[in-house]
C-alpha positions in Angstrom: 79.6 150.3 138.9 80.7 146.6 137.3 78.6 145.5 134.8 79.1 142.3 133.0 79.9 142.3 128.7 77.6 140.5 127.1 79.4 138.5 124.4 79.1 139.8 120.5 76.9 137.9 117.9 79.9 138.3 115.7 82.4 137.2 118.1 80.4 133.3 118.0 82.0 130.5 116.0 80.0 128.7 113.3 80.6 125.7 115.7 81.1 126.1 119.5 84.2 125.3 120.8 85.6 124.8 117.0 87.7 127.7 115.6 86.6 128.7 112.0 89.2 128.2 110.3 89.0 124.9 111.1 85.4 124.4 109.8 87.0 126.9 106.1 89.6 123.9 106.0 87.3 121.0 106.1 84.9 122.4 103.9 87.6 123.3 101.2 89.2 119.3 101.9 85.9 118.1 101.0 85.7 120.1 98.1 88.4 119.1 96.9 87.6 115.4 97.2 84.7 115.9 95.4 86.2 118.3 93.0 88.3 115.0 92.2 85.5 112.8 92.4 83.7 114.8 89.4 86.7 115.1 87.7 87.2 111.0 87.4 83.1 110.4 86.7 82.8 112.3 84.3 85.2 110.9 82.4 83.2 107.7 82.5 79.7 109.8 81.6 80.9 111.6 79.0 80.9 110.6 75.4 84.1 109.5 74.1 85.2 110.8 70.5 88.6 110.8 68.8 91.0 113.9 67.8 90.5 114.9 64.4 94.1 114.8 64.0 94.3 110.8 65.1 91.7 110.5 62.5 94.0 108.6 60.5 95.8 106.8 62.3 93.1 105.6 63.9 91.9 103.9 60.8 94.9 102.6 59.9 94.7 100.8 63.1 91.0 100.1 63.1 91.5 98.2 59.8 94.6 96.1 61.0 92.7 95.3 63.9 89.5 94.1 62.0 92.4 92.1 59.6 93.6 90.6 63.0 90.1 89.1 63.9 89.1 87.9 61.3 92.2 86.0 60.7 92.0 85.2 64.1 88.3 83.7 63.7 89.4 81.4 60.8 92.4 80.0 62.4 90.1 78.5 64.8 87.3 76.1 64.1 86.4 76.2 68.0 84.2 79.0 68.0 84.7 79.5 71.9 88.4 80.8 70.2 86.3 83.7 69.0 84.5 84.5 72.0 85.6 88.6 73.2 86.1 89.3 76.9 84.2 92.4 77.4 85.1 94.7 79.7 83.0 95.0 83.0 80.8 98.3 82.5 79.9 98.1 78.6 82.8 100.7 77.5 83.1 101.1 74.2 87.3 100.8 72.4 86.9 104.6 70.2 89.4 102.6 67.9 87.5 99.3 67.0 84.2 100.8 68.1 83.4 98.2 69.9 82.9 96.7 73.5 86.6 97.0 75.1 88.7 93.8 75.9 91.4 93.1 77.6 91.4 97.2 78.5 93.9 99.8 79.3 93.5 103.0 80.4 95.7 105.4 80.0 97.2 108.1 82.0 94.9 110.6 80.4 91.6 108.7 81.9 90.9 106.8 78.6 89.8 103.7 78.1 90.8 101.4 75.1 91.4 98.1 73.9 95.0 96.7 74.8 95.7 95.5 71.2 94.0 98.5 69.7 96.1 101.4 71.6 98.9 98.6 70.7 98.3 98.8 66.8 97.4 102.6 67.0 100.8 103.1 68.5 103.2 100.7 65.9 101.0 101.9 63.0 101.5 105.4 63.6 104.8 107.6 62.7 105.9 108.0 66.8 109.3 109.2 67.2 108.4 108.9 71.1 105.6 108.3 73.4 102.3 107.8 71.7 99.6 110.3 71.5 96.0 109.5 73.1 93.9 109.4 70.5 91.1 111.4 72.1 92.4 114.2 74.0 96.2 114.3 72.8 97.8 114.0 75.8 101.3 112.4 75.7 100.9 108.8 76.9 103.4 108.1 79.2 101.5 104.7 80.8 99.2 102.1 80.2 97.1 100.6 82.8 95.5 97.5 82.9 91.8 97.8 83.5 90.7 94.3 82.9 86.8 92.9 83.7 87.2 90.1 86.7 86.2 87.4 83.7 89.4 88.3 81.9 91.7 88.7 85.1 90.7 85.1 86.2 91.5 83.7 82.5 95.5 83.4 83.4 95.6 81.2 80.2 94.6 83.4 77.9 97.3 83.8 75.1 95.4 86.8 74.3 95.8 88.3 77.6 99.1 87.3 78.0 100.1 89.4 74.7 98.3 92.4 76.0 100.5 92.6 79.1 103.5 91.8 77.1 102.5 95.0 75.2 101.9 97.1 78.3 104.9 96.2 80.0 106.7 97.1 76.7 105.5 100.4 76.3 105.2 100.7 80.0 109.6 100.1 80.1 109.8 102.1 77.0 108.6 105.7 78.0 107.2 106.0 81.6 110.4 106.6 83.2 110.4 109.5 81.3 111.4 112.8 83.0 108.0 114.9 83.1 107.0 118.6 84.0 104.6 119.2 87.3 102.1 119.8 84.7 101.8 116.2 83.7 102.1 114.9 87.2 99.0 117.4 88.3 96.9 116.3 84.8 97.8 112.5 85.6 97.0 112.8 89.0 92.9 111.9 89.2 93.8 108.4 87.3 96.6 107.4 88.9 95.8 108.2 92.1 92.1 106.3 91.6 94.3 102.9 90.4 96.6 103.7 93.2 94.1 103.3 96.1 92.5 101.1 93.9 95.5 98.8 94.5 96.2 99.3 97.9 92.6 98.2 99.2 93.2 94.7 96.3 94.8 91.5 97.7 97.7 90.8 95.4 97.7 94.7 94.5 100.7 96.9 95.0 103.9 95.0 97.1 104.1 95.8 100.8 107.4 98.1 100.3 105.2 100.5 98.5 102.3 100.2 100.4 104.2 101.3 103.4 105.4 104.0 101.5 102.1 105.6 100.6 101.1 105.0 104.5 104.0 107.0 105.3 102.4 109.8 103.6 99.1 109.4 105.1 101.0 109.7 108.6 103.4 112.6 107.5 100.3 114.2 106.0 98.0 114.0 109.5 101.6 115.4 111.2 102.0 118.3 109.7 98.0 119.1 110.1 98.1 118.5 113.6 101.7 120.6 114.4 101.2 124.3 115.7 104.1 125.0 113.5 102.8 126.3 109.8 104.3 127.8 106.7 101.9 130.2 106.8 100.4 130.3 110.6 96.4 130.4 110.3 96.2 132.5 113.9 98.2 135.8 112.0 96.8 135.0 108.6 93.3 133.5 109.3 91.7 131.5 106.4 94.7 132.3 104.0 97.1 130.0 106.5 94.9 126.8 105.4 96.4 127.6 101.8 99.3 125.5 102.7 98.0 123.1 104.2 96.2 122.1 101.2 99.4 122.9 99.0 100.8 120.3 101.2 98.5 117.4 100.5 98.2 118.1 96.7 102.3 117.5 97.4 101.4 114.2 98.8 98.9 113.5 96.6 101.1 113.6 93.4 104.2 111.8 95.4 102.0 109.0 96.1 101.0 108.4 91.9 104.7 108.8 91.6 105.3 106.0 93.8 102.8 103.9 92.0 104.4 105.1 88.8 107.6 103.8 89.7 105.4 100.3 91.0 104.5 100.2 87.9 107.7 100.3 86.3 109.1 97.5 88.1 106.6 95.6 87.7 107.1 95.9 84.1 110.7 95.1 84.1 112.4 98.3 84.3 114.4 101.1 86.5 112.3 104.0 87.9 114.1 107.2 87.1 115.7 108.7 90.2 114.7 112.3 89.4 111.3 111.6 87.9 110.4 115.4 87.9 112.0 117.1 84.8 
């Protein structure tokens, strides 16, 4: 006697006609997006304080900088001279204590002054790279973040000696061999100023903007291609594991091509093994 098998509630999918696996893999991608997401807002939410150990050499340079302006505000009788180009979103220089201008961020996520992180580093007893003054980490780059005001004002003498300052240090130390460390800790800023770039007329040049959509391609490739370094159908959720290993991969190669955009941009030679 033929009967018919009914099918088993636990042999259904979480989605019909889509494996689970798939559905594990897209859940854990957009974790990870927002993982990354938290990671670089919260940076901007959280209060900002310096390292007790840049203490001092935060002062020293606090003090040459308050020297600066005020000599700065006598030179001129025009008191438009003195006028400071804020930066767009109220954040506060943890050097000068007060509203950043002309603003870099480093590759750390913090946010000061040009001139101040400028001082902070001549002023200090640096045998190499400088030290961010908040959290410690080596700075191996310094981003511009200027406020739309101040990236309209090409004349500015002031912000032309802020990017003479950047691209200095910038030529100086971030060809620098580093460890995978670094590049994973750098990864949420650089890859935020990255795409930031990409998506901004006169942002990054086409050569490296084809570069990073060559990952984007090479990345949906290798998620489409039956062939895996660890095959999903014998090792279930655990094969997505590479997958994702595969885009952090891209992920990091990507801020080391804007690294290296960076570099030229400032005048030097990228490094041609820029993993040490």
């Amino acid at each position: 006697m033929n009967s018919e098998e009914t099918p088993s509630v636990n042999d259904s999918n979480w989605v019909e006609g889509i494996g689970d696996e798939l559905v594990y893999a897209v859940a854990a991608f957009f974790a990870l997006l927002l993982a990354m997401f938290y990671i670089v807002t919260h940076r901007e939410w959280q209060q900002v304080t310096i390292h007790p150990d840049s203490a001092a050499n935060v002062q020293s340079a606090r003090e040459f900088r308050q020297q600066e302006r005020q000599h700065s505000a006598l030179a001129h009788a025009n008191p438009t001279h003195a006028t400071r180009h804020t930066n767009q979103g109220d954040q506060t220089c943890p050097v000068c204590l007060g509203q950043a201008e002309y603003a870099v961020e480093t590759n750390c996520g913090h946010l000061f002054c040009g001139s101040c992180l400028y001082a902070y580093w001549r002023h200090g007893n640096w045998l190499g790279a400088v030290r961010c003054p908040v959290c410690r980490t080596q700075v191996s780059l310094m981003l511009r973040n200027f406020s739309p005001s101040e990236q309209n004002n090409v004349n500015s003498p002031e912000r032309q000696q802020v990017e003479d300052q950047i691209n200095q240090y910038n030529r100086r130390f971030s060809g620098e061999p580093r460890p995978w460390r670094g590049y994973i800790q750098d990864l949420p800023t650089l890859f935020r100023h990255a795409m930031s770039e990409f998506f901004s007329v006169g942002g990054l040049v086409w050569m490296f903007r084809f570069r990073i959509i060559m990952c984007f391609i090479a990345a949906f490739l290798y998620f489409i291609s039956p062939l895996d370094i660890i095959p999903e159908a014998v090792f279930g959720i655990l094969g997505f594991f590479d997958d994702l290993f595969i885009l952090l991969l891209l992920a990091i190669y990507i801020t080391i091509i804007y690294r290296n955009a960076v570099l030229i941009g400032a005048g030097g030679m990228a490094n041609n093994n820029p993993i040490g």
